[in-house]
N, CA, C and O atoms as a Tinker XYZ file with bonds, in Angstrom:
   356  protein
     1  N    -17.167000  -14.418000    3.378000    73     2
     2  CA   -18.255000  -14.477000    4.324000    64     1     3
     3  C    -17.748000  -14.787000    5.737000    63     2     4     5
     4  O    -18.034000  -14.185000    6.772000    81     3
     5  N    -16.861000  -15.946000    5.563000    73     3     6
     6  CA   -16.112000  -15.686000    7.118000    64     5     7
     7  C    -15.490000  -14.690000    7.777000    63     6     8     9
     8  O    -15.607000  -14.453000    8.979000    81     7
     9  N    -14.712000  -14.004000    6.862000    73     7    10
    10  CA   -13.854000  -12.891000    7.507000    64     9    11
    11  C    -15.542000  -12.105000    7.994000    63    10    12    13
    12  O    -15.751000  -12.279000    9.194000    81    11
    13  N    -16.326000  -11.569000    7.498000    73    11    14
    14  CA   -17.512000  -10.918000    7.908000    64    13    15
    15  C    -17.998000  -11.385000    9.050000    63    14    16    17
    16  O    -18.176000  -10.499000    9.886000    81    15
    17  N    -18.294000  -12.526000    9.407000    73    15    18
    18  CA   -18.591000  -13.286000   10.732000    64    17    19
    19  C    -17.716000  -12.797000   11.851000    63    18    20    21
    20  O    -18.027000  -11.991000   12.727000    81    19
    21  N    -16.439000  -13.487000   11.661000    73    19    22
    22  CA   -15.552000  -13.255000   12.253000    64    21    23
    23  C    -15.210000  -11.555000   12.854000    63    22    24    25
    24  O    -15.115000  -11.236000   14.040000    81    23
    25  N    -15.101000  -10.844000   11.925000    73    23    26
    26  CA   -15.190000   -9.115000   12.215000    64    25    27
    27  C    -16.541000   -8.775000   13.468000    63    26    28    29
    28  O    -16.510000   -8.486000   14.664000    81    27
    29  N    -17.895000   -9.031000   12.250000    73    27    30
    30  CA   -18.969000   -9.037000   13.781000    64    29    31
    31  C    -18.767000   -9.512000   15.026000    63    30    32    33
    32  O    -19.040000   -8.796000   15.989000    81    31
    33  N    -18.189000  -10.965000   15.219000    73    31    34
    34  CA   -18.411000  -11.474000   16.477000    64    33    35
    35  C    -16.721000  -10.729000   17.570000    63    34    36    37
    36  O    -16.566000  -10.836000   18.787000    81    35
    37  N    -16.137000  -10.317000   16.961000    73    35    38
    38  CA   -14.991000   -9.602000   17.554000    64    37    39
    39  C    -15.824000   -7.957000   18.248000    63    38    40    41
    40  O    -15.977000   -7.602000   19.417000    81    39
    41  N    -16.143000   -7.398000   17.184000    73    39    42
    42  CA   -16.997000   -6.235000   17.730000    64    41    43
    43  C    -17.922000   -6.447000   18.355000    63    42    44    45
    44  O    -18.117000   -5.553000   19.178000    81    43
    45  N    -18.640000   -7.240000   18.378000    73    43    46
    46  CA   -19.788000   -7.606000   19.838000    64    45    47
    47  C    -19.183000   -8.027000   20.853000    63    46    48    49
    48  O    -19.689000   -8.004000   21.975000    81    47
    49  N    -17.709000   -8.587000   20.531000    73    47    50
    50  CA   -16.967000   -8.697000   21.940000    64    49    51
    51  C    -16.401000   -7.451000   22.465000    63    50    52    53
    52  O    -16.455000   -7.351000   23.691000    81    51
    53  N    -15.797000   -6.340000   21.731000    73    51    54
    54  CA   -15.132000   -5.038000   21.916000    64    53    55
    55  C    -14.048000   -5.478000   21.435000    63    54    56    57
    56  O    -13.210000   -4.651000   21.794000    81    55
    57  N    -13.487000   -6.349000   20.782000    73    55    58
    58  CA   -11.841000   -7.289000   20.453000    64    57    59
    59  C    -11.204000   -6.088000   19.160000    63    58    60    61
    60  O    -11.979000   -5.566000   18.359000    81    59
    61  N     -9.992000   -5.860000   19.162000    73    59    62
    62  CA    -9.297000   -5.531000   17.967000    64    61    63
    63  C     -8.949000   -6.570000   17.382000    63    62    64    65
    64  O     -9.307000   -7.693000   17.738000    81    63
    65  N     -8.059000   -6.279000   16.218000    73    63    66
    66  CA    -8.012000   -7.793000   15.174000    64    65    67
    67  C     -6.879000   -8.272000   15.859000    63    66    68    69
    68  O     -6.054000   -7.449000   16.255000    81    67
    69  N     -6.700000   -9.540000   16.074000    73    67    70
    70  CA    -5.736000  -10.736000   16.694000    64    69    71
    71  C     -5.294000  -10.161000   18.110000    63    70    72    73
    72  O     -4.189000  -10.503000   18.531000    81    71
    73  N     -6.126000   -9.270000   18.908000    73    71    74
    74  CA    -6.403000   -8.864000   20.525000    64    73    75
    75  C     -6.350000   -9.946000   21.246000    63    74    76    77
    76  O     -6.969000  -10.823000   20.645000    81    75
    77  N     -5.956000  -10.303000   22.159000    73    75    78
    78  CA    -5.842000  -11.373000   22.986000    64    77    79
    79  C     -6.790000  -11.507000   24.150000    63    78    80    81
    80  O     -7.079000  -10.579000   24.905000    81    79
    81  N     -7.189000  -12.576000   24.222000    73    79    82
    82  CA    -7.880000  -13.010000   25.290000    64    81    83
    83  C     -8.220000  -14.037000   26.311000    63    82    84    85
    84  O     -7.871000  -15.181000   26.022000    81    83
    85  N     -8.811000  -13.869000   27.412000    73    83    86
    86  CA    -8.968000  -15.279000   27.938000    64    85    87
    87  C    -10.590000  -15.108000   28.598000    63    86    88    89
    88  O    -11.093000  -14.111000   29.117000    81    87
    89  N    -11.194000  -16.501000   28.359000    73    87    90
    90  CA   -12.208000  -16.844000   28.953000    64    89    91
    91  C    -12.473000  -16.970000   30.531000    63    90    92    93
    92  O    -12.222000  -18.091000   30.972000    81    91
    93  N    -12.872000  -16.158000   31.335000    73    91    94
    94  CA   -13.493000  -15.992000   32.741000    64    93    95
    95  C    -13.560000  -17.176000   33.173000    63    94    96    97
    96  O    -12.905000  -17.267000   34.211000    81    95
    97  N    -14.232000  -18.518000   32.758000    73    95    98
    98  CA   -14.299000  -19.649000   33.109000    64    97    99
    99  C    -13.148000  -21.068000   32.837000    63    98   100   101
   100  O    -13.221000  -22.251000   33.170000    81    99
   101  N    -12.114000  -20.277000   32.081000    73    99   102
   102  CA   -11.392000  -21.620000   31.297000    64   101   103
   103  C    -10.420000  -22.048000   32.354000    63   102   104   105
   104  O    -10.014000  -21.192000   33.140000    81   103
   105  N     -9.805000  -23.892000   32.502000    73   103   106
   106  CA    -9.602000  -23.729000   32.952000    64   105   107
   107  C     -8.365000  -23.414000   33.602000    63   106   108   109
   108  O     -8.207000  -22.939000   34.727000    81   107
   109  N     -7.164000  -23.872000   32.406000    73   107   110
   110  CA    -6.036000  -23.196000   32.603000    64   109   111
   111  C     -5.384000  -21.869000   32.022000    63   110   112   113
   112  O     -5.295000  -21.636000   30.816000    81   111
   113  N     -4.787000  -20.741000   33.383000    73   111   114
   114  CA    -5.150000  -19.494000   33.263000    64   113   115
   115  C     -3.775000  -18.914000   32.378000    63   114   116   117
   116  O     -3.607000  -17.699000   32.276000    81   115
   117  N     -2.744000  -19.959000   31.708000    73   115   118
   118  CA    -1.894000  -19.498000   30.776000    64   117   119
   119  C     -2.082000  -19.452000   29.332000    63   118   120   121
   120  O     -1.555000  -18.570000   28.654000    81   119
   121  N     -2.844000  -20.410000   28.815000    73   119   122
   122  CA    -3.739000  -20.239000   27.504000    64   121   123
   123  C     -4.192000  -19.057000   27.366000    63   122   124   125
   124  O     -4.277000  -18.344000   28.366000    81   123
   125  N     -4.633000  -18.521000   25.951000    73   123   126
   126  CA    -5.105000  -17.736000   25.573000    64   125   127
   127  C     -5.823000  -17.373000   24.267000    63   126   128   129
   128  O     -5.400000  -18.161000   23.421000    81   127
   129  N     -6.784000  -16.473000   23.678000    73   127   130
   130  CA    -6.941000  -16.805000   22.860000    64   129   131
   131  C     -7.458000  -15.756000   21.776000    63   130   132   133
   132  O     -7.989000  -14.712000   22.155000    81   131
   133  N     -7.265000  -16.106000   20.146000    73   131   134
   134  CA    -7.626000  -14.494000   19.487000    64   133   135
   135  C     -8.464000  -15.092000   18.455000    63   134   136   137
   136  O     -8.681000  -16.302000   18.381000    81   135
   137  N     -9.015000  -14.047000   17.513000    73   135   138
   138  CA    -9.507000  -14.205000   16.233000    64   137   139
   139  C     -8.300000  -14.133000   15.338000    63   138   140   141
   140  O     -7.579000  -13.140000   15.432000    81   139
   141  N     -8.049000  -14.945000   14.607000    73   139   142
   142  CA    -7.567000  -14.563000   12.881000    64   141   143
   143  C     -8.059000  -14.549000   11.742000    63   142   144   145
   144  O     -9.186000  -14.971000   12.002000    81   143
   145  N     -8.042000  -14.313000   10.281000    73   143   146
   146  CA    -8.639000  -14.074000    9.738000    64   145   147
   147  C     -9.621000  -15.618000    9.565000    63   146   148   149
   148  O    -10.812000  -15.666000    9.257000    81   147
   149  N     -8.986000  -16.436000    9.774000    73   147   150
   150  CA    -9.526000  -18.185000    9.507000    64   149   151
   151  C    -10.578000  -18.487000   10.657000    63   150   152   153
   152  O    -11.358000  -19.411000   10.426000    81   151
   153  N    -10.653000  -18.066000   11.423000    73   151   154
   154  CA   -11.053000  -18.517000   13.236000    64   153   155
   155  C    -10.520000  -17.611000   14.308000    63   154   156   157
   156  O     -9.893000  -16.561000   14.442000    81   155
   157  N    -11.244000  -18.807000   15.178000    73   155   158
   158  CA   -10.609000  -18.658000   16.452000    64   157   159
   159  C     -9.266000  -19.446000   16.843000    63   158   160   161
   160  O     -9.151000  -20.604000   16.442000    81   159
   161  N     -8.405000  -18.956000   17.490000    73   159   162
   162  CA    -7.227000  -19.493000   17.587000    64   161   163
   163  C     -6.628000  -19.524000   19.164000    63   162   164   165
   164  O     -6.419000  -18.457000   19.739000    81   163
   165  N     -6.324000  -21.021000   19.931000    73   163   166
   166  CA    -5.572000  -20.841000   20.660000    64   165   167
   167  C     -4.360000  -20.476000   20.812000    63   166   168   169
   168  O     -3.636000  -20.715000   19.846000    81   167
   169  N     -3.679000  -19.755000   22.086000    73   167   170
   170  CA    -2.125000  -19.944000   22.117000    64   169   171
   171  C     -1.609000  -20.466000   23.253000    63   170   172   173
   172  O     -1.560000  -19.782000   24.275000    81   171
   173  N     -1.088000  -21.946000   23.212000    73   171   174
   174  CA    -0.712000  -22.499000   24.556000    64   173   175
   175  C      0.471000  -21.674000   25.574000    63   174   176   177
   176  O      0.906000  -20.557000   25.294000    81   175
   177  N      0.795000  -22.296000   26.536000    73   175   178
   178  CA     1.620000  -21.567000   27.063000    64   177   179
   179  C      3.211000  -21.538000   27.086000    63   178   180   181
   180  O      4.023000  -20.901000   27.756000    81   179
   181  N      3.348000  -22.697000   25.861000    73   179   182
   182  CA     4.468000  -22.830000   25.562000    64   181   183
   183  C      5.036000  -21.966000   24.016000    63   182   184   185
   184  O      6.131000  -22.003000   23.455000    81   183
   185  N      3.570000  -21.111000   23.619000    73   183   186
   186  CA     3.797000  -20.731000   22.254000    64   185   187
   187  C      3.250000  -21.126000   21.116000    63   186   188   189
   188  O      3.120000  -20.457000   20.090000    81   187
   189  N      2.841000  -22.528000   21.365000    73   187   190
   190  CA     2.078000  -22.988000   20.377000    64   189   191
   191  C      0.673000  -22.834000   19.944000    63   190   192   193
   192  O     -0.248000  -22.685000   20.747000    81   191
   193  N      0.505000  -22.876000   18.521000    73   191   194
   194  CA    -0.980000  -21.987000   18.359000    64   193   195
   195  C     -1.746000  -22.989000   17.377000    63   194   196   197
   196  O     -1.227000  -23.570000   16.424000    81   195
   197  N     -3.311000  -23.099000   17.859000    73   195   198
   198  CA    -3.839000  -24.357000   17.175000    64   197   199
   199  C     -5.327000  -23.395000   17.073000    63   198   200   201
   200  O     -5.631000  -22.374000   17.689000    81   199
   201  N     -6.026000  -24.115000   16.119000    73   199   202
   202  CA    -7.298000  -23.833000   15.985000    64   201   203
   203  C     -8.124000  -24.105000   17.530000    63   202   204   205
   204  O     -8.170000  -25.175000   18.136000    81   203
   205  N     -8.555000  -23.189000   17.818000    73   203   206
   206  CA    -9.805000  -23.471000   18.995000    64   205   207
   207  C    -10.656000  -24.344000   18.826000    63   206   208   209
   208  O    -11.270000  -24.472000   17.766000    81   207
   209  N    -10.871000  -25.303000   20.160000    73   207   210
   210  CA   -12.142000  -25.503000   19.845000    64   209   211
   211  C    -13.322000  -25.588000   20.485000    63   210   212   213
   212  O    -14.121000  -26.507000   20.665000    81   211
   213  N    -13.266000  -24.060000   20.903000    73   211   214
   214  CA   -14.536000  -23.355000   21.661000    64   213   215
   215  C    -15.653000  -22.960000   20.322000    63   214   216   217
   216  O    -15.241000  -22.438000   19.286000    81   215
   217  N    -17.123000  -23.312000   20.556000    73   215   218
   218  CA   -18.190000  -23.435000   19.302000    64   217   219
   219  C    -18.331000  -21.437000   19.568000    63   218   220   221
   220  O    -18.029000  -20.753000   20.546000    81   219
   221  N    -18.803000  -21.125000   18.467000    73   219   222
   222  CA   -19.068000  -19.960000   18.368000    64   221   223
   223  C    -20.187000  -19.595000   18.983000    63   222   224   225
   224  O    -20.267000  -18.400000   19.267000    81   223
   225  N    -21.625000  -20.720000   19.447000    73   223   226
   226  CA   -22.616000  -20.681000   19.737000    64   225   227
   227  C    -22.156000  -20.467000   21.499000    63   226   228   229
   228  O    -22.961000  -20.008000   22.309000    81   227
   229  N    -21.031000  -20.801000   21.800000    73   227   230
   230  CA   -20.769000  -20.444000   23.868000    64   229   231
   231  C    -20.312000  -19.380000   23.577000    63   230   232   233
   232  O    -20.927000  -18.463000   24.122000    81   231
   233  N    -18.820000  -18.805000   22.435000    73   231   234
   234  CA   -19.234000  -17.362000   22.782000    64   233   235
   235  C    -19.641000  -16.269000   22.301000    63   234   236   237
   236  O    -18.981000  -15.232000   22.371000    81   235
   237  N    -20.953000  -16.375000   21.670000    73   235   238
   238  CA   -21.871000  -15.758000   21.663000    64   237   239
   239  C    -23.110000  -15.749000   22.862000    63   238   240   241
   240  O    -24.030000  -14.936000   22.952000    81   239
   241  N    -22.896000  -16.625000   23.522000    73   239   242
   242  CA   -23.900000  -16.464000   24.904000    64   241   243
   243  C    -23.439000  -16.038000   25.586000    63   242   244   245
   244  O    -22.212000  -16.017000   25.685000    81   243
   245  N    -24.507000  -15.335000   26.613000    73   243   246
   246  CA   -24.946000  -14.308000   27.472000    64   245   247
   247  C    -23.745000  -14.624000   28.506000    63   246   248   249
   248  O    -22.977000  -13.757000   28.924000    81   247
   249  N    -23.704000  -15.767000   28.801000    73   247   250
   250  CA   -23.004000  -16.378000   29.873000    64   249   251
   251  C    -21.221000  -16.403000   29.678000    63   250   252   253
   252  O    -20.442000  -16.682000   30.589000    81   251
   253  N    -20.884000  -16.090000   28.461000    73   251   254
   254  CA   -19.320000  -16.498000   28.078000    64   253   255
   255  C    -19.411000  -15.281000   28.797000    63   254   256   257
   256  O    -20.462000  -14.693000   29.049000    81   255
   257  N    -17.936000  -14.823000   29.211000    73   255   258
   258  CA   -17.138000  -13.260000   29.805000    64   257   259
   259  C    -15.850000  -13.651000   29.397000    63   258   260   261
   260  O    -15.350000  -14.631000   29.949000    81   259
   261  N    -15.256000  -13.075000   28.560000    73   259   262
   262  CA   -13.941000  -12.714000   28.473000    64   261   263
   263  C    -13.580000  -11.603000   29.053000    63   262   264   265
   264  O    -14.402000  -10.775000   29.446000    81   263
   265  N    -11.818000  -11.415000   29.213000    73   263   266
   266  CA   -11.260000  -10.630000   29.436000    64   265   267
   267  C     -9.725000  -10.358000   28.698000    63   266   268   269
   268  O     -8.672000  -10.988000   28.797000    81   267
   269  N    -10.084000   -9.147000   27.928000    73   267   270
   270  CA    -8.527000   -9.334000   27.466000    64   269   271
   271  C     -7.428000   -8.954000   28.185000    63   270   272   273
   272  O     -7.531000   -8.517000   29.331000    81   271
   273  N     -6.133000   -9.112000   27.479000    73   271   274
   274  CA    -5.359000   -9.533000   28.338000    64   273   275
   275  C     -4.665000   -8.259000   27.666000    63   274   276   277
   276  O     -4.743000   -7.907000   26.489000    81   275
   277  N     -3.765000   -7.489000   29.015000    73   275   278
   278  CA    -3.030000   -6.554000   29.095000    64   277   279
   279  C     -1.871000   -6.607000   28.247000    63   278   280   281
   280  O     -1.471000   -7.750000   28.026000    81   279
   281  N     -1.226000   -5.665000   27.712000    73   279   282
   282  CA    -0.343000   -5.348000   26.577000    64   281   283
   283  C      1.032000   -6.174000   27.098000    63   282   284   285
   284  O      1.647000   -7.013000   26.440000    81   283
   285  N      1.354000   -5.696000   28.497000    73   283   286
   286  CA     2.855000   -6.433000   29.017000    64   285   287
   287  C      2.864000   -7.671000   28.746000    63   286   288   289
   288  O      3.767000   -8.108000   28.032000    81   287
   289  N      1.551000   -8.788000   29.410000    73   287   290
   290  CA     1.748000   -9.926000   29.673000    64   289   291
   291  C      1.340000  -10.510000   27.679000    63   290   292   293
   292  O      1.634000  -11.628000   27.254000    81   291
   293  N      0.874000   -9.770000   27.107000    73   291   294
   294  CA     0.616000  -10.058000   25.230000    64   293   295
   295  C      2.124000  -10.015000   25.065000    63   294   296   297
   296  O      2.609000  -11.018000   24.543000    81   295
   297  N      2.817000   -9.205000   25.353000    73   295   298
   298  CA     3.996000   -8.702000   24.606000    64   297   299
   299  C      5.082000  -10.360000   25.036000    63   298   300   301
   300  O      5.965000  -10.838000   24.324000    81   299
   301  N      4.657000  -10.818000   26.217000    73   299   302
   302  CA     5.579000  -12.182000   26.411000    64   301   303
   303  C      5.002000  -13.491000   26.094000    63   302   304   305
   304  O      5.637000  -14.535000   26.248000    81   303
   305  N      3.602000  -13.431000   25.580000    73   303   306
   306  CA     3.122000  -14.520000   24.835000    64   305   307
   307  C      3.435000  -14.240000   23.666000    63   306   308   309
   308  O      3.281000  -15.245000   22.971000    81   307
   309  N      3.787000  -13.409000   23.103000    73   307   310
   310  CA     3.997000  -12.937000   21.505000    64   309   311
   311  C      5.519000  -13.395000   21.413000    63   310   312   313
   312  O      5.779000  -13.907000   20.325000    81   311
   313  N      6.704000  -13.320000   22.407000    73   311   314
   314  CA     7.966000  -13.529000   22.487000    64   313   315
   315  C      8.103000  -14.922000   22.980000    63   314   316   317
   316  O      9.249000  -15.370000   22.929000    81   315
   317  N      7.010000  -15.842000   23.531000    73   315   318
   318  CA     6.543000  -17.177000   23.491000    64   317   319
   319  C      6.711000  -17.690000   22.317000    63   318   320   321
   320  O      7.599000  -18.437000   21.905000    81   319
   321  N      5.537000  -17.117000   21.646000    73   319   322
   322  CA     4.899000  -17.486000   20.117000    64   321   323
   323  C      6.304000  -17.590000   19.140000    63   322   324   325
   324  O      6.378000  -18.487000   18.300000    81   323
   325  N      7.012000  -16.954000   19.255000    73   323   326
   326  CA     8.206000  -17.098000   18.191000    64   325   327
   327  C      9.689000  -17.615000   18.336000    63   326   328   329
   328  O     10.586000  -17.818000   17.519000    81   327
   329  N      9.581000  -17.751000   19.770000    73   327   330
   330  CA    10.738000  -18.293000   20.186000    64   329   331
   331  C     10.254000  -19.932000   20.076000    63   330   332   333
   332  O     11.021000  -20.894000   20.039000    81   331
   333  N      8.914000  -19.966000   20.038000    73   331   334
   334  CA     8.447000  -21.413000   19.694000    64   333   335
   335  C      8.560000  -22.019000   18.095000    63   334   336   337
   336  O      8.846000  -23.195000   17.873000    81   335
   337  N      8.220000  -20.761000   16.752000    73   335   338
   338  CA     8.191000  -21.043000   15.948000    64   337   339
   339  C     10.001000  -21.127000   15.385000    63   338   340   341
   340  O     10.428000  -21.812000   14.456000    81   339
   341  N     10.929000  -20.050000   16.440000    73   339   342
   342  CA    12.061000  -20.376000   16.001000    64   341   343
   343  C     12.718000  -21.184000   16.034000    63   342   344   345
   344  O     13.747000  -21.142000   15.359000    81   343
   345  N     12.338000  -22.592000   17.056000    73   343   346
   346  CA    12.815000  -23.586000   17.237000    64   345   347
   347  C     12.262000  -24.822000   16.391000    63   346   348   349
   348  O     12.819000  -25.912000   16.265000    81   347
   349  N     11.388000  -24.531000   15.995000    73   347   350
   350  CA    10.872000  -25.778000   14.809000    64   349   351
   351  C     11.811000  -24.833000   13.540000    63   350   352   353
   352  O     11.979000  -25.509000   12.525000    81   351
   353  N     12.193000  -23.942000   13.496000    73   351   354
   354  CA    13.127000  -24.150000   12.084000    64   353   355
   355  C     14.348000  -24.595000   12.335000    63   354   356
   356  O     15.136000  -24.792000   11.409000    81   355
């Protein structure tokens, strides 16, 4: 039932699965953030990735605006993301 939630509220955003994004209003502009199959998920700007905790009820209102984020600048949060997880092994 979650993954179903989760799928809808991505397509009412226009999101592909684990598409990246950032909130119009948030307020630091290196964060970012996606759906996975569990949630919503932050990714700090050091790589590290934690459960969000933006309520589903802000973005689903009228008022949230995201914008996703372009393939170049994904492709060096993604080389973030693992150069972070390669150092905790």
């Amino acid at each position: 039932m979650v993954r179903l939630i989760i799928f809808l509220i991505r397509k009412r955003l226009g999101l592909g699965k684990y598409e990246l994004f950032r909130f119009d209003n948030q307020k630091s502009p290196h964060s970012c953030y996606y759906f996975s199959t569990h949630g919503l998920k932050k990714v700090w700007s050091n790589g590290l990735i934690t459960p969000s905790s933006a309520s589903l009820n802000w973005i689903l209102n009228e008022e949230c605006a995201i914008t996703p984020v372009d393939w170049c600048e994904a492709a060096a949060i993604i080389f973030r993301m693992h150069a972070y997880v390669m150092k905790q092994v």
